[in-house]
Gaussian input, Z-matrix of N, CA and C with variables (Angstrom, degrees):
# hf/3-21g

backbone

0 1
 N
 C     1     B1
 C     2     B2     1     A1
 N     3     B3     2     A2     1     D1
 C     4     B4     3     A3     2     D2
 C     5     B5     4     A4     3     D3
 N     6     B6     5     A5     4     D4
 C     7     B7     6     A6     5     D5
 C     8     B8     7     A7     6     D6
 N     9     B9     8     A8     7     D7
 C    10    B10     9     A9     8     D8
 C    11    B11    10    A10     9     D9
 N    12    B12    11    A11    10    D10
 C    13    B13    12    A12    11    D11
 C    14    B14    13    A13    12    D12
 N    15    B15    14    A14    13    D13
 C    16    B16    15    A15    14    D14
 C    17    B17    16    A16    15    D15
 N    18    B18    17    A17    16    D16
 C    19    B19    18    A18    17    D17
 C    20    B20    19    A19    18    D18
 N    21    B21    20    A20    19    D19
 C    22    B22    21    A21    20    D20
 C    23    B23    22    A22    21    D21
 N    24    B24    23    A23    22    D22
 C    25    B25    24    A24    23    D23
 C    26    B26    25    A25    24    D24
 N    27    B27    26    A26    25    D25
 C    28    B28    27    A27    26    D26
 C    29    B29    28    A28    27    D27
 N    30    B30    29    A29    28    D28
 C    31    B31    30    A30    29    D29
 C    32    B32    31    A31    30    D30
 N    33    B33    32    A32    31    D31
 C    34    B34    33    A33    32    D32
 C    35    B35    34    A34    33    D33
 N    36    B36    35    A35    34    D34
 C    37    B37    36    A36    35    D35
 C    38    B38    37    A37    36    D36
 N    39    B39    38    A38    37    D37
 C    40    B40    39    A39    38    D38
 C    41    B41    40    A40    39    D39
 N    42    B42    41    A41    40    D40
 C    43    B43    42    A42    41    D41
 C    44    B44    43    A43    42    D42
 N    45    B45    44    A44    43    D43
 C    46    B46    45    A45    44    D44
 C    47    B47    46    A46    45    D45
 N    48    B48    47    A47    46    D46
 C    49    B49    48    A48    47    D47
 C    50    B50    49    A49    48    D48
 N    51    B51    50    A50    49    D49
 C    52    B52    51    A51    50    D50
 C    53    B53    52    A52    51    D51
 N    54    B54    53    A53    52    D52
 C    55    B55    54    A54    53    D53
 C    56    B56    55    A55    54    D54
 N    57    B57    56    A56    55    D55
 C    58    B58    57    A57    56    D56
 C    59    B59    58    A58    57    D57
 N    60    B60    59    A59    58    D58
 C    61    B61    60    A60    59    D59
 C    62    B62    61    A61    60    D60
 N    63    B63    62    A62    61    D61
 C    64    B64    63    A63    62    D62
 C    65    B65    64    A64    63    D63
 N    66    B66    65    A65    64    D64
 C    67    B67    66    A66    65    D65
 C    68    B68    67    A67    66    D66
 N    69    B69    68    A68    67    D67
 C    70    B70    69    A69    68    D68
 C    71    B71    70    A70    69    D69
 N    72    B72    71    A71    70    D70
 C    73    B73    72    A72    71    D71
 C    74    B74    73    A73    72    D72
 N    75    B75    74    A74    73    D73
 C    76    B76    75    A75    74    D74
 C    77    B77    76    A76    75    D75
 N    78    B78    77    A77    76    D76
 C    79    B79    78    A78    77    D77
 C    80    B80    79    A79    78    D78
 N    81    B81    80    A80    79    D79
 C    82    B82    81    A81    80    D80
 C    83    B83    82    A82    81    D81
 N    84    B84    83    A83    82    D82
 C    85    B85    84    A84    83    D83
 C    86    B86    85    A85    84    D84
 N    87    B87    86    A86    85    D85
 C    88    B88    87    A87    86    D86
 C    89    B89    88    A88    87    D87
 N    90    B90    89    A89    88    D88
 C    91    B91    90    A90    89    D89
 C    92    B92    91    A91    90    D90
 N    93    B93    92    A92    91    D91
 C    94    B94    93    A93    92    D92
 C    95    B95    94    A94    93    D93
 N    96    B96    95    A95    94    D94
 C    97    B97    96    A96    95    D95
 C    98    B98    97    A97    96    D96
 N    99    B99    98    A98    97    D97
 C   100   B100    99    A99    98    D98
 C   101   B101   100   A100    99    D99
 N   102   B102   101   A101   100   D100
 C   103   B103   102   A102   101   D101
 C   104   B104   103   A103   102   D102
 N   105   B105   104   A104   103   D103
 C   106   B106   105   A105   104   D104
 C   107   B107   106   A106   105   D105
 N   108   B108   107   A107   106   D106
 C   109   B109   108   A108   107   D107
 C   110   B110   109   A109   108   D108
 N   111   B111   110   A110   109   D109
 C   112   B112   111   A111   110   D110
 C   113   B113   112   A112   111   D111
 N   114   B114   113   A113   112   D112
 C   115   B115   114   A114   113   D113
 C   116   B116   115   A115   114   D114
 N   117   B117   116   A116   115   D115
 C   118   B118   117   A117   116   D116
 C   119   B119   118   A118   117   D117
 N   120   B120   119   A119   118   D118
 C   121   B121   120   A120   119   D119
 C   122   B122   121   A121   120   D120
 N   123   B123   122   A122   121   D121
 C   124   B124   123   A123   122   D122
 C   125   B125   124   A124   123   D123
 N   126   B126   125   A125   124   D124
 C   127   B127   126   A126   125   D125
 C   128   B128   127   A127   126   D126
 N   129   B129   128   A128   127   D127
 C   130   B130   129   A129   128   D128
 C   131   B131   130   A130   129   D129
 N   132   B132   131   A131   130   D130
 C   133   B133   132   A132   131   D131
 C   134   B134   133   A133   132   D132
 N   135   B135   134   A134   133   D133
 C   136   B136   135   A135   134   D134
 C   137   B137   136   A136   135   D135
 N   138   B138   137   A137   136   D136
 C   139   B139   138   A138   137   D137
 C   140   B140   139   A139   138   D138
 N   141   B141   140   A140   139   D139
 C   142   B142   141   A141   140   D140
 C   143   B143   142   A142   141   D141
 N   144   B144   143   A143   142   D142
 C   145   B145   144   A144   143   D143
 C   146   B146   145   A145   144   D144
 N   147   B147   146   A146   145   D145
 C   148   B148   147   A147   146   D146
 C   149   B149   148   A148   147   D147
 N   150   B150   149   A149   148   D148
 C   151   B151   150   A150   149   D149
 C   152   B152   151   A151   150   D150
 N   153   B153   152   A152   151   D151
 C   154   B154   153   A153   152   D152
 C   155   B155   154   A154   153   D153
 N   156   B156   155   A155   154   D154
 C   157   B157   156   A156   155   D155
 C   158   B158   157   A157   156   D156
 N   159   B159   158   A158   157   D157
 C   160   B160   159   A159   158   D158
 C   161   B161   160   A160   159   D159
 N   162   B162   161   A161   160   D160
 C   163   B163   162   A162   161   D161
 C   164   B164   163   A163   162   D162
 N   165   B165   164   A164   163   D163
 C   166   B166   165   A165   164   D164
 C   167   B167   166   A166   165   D165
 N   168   B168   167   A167   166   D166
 C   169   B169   168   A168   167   D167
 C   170   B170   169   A169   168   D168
 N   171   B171   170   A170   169   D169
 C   172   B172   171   A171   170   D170
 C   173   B173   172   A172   171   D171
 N   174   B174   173   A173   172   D172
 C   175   B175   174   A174   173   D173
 C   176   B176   175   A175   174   D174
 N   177   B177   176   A176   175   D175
 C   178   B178   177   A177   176   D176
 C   179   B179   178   A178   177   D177
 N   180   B180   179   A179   178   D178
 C   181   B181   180   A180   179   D179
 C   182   B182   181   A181   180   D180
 N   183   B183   182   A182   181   D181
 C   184   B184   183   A183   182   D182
 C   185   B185   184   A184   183   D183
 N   186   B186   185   A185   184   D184
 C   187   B187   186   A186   185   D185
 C   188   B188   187   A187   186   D186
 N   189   B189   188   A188   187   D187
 C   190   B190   189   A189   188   D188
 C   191   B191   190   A190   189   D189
 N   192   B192   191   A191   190   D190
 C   193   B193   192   A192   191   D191
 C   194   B194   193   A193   192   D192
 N   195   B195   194   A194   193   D193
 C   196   B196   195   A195   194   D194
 C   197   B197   196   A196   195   D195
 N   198   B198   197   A197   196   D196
 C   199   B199   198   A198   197   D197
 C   200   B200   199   A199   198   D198
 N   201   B201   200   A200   199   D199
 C   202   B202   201   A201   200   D200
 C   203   B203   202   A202   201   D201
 N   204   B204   203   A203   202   D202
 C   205   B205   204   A204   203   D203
 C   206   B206   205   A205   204   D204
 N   207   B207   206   A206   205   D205
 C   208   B208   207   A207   206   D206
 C   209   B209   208   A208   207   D207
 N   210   B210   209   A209   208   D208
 C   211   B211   210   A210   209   D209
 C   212   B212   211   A211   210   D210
 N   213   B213   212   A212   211   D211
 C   214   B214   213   A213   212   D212
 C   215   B215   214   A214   213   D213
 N   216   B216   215   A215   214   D214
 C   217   B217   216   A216   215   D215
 C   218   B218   217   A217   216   D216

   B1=1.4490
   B2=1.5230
   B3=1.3696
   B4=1.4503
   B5=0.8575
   B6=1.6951
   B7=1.7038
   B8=1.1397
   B9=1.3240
   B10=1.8010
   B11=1.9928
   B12=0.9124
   B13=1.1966
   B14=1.6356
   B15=1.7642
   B16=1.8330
   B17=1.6667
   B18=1.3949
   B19=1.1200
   B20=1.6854
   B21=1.7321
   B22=1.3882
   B23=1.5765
   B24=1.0920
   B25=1.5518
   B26=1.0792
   B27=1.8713
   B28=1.0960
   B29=2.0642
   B30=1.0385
   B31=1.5797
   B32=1.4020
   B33=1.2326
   B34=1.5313
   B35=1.1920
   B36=1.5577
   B37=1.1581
   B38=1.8584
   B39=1.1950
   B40=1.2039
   B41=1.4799
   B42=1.2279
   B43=1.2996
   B44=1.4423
   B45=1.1891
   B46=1.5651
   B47=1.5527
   B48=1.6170
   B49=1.9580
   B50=1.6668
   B51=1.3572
   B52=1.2826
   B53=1.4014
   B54=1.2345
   B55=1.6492
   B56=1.6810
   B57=1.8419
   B58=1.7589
   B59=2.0287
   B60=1.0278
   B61=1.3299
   B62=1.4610
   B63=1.1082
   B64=1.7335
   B65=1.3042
   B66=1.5215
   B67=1.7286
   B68=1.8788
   B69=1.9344
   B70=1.9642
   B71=1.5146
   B72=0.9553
   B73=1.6387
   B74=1.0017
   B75=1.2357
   B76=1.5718
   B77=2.0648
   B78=1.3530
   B79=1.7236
   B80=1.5275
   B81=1.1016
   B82=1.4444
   B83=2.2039
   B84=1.5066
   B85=1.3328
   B86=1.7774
   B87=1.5029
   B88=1.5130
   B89=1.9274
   B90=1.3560
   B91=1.5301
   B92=1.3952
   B93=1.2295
   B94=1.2726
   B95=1.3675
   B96=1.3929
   B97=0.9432
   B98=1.8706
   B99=0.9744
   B100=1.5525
   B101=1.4541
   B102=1.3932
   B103=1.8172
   B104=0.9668
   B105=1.3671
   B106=1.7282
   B107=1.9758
   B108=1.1205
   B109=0.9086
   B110=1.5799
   B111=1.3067
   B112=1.3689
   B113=1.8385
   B114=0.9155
   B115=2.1159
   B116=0.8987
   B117=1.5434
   B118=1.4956
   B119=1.6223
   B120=1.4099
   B121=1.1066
   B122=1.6146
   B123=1.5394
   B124=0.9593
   B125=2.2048
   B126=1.2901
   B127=1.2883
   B128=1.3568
   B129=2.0672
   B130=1.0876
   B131=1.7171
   B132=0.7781
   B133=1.3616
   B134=1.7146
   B135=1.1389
   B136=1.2795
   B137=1.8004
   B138=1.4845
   B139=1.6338
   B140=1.3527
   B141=1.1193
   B142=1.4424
   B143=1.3931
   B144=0.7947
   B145=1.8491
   B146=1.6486
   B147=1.7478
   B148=1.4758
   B149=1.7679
   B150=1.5132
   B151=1.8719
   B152=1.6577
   B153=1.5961
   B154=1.1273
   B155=1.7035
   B156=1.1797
   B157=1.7156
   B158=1.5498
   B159=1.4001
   B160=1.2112
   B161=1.6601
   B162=1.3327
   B163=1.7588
   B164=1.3007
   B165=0.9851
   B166=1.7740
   B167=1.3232
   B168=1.0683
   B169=1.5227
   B170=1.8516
   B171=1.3602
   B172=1.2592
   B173=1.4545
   B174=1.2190
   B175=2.0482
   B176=1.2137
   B177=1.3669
   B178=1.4480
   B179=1.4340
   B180=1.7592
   B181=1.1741
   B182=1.8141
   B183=1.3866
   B184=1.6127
   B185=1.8278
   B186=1.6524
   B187=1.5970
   B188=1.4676
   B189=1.5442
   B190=0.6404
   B191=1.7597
   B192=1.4834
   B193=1.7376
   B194=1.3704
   B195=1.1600
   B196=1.4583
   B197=1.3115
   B198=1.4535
   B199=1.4270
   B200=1.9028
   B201=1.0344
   B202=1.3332
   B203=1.4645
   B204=1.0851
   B205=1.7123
   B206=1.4684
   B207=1.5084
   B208=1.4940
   B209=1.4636
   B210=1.5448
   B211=1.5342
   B212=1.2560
   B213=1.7262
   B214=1.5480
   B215=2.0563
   B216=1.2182
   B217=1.3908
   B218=1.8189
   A1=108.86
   A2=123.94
   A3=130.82
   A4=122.22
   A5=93.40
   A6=148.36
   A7=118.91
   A8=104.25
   A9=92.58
   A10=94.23
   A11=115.08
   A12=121.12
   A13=123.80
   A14=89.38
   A15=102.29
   A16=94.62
   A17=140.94
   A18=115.15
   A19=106.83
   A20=99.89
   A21=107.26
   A22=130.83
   A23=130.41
   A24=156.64
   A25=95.49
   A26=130.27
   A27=139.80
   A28=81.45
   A29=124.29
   A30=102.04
   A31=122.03
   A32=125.94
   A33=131.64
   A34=96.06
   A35=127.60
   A36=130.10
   A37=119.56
   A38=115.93
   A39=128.40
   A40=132.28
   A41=95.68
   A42=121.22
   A43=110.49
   A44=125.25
   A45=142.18
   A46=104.75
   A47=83.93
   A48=87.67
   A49=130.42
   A50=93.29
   A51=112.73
   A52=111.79
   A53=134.55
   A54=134.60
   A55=108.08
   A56=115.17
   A57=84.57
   A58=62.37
   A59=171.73
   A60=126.67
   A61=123.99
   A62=105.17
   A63=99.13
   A64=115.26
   A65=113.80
   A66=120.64
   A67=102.69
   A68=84.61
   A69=88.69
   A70=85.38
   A71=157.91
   A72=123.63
   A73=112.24
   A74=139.65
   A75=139.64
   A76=94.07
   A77=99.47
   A78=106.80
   A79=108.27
   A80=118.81
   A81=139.76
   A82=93.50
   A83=103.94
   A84=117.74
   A85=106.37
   A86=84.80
   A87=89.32
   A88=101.21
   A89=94.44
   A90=112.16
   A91=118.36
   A92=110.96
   A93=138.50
   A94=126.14
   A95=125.71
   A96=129.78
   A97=107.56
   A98=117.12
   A99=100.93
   A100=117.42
   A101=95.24
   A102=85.49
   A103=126.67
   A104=125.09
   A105=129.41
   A106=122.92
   A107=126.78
   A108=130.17
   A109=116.41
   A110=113.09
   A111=115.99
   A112=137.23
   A113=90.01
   A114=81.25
   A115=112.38
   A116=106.56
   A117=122.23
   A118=121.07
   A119=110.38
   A120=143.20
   A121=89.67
   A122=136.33
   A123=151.38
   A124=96.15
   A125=109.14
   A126=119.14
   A127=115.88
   A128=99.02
   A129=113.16
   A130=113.24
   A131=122.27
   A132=126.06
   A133=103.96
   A134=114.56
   A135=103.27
   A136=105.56
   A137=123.01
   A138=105.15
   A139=114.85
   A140=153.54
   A141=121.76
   A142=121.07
   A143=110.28
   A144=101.00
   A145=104.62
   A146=127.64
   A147=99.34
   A148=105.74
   A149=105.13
   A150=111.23
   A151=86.45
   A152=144.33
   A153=130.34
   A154=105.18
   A155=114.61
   A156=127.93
   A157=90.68
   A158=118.41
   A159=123.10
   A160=148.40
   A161=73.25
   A162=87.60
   A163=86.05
   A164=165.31
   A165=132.87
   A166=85.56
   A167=149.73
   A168=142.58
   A169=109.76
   A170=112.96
   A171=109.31
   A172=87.11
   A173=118.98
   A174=124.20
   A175=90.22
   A176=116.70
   A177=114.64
   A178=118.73
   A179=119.45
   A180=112.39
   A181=110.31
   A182=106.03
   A183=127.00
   A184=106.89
   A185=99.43
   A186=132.42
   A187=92.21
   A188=125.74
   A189=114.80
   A190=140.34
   A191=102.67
   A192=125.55
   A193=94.46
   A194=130.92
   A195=127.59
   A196=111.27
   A197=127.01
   A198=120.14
   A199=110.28
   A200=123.95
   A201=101.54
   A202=104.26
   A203=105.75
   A204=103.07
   A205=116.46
   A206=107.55
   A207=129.82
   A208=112.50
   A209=119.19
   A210=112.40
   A211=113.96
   A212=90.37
   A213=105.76
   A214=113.31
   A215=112.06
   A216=112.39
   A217=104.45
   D1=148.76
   D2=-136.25
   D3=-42.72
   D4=105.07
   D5=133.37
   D6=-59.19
   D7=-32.81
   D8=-145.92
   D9=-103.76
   D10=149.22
   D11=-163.82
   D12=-79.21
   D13=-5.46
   D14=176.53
   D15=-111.05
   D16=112.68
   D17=172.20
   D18=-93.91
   D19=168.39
   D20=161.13
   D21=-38.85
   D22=-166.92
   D23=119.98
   D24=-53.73
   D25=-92.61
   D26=-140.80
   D27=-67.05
   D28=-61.45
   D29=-168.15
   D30=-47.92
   D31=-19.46
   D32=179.95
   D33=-74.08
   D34=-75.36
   D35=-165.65
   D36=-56.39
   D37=-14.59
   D38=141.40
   D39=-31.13
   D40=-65.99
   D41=-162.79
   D42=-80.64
   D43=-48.95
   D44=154.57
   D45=-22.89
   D46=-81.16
   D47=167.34
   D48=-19.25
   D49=-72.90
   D50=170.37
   D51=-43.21
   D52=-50.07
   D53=-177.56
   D54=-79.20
   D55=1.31
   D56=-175.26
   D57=-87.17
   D58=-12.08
   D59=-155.40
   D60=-90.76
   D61=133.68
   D62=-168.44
   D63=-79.47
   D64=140.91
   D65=-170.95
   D66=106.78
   D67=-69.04
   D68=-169.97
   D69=-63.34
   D70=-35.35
   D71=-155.38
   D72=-103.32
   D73=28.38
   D74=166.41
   D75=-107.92
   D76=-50.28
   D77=163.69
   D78=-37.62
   D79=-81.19
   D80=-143.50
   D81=-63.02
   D82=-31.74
   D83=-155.27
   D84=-90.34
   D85=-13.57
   D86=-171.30
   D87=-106.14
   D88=-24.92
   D89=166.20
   D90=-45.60
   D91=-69.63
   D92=158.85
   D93=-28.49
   D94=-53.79
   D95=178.65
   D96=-79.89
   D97=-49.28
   D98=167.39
   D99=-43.68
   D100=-57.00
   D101=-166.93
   D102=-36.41
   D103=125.08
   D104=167.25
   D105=-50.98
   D106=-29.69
   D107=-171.68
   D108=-120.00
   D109=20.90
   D110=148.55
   D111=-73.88
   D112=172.37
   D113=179.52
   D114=-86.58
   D115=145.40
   D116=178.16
   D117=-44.09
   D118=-34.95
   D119=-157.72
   D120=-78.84
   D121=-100.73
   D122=88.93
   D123=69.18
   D124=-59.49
   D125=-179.31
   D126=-60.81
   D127=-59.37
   D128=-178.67
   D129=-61.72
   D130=-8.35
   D131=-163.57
   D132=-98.73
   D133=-29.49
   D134=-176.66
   D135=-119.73
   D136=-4.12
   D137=132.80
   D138=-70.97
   D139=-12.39
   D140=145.69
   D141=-84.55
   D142=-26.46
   D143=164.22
   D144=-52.92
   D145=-54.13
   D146=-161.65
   D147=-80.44
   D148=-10.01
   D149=-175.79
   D150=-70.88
   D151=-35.30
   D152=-167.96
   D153=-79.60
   D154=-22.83
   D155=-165.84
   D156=-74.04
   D157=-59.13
   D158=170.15
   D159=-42.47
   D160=-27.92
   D161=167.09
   D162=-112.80
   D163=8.38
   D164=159.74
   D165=-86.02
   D166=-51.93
   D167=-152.10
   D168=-71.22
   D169=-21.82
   D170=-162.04
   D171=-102.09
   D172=-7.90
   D173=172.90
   D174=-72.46
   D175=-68.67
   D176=-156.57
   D177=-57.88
   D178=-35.52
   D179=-174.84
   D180=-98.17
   D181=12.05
   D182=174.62
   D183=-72.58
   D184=-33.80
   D185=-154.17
   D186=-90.56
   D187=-55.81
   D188=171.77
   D189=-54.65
   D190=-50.51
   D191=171.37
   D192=-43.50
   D193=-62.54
   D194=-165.35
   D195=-61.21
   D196=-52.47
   D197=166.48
   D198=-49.59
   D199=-34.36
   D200=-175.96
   D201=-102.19
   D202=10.89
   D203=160.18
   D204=-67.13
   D205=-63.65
   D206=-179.77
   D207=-62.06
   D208=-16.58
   D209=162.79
   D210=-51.96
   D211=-77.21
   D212=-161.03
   D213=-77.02
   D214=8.76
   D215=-177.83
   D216=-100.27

């Protein structure tokens, strides 16, 4: 399952799926991107998915630092 460099409907909507679940889709995304014999297509899509994971995470814990800045300052 996408190999092939044109995917489905049903393979997108798959795959979507697969990313609302939390845990498997940081797995599955990082899975993905190693594999050698996935699609180009398919690749690109989930280095920006984890470069987008990455910046929400460095917001959130950016969000956080600042709240405990303004505590203890």
């Amino acid at each position: 399952m996408f190999r092939s460099n044109k995917l489905s409907v049903l393979e997108w909507i798959l795959l979507l799926i697969i990313l609302t679940i939390p845990i498997l889709n940081v797995v599955f995304a990082v899975w993905m991107f190693i594999r050698g014999n996935a699609s180009e297509t398919v690749k690109n899509f989930f280095i920006a998915y984890l470069v987008l994971y990455l910046f929400a995470w460095i917001g959130i814990l950016g969000g956080v630092f600042d709240n405990m800045q303004g505590l203890f300052s």
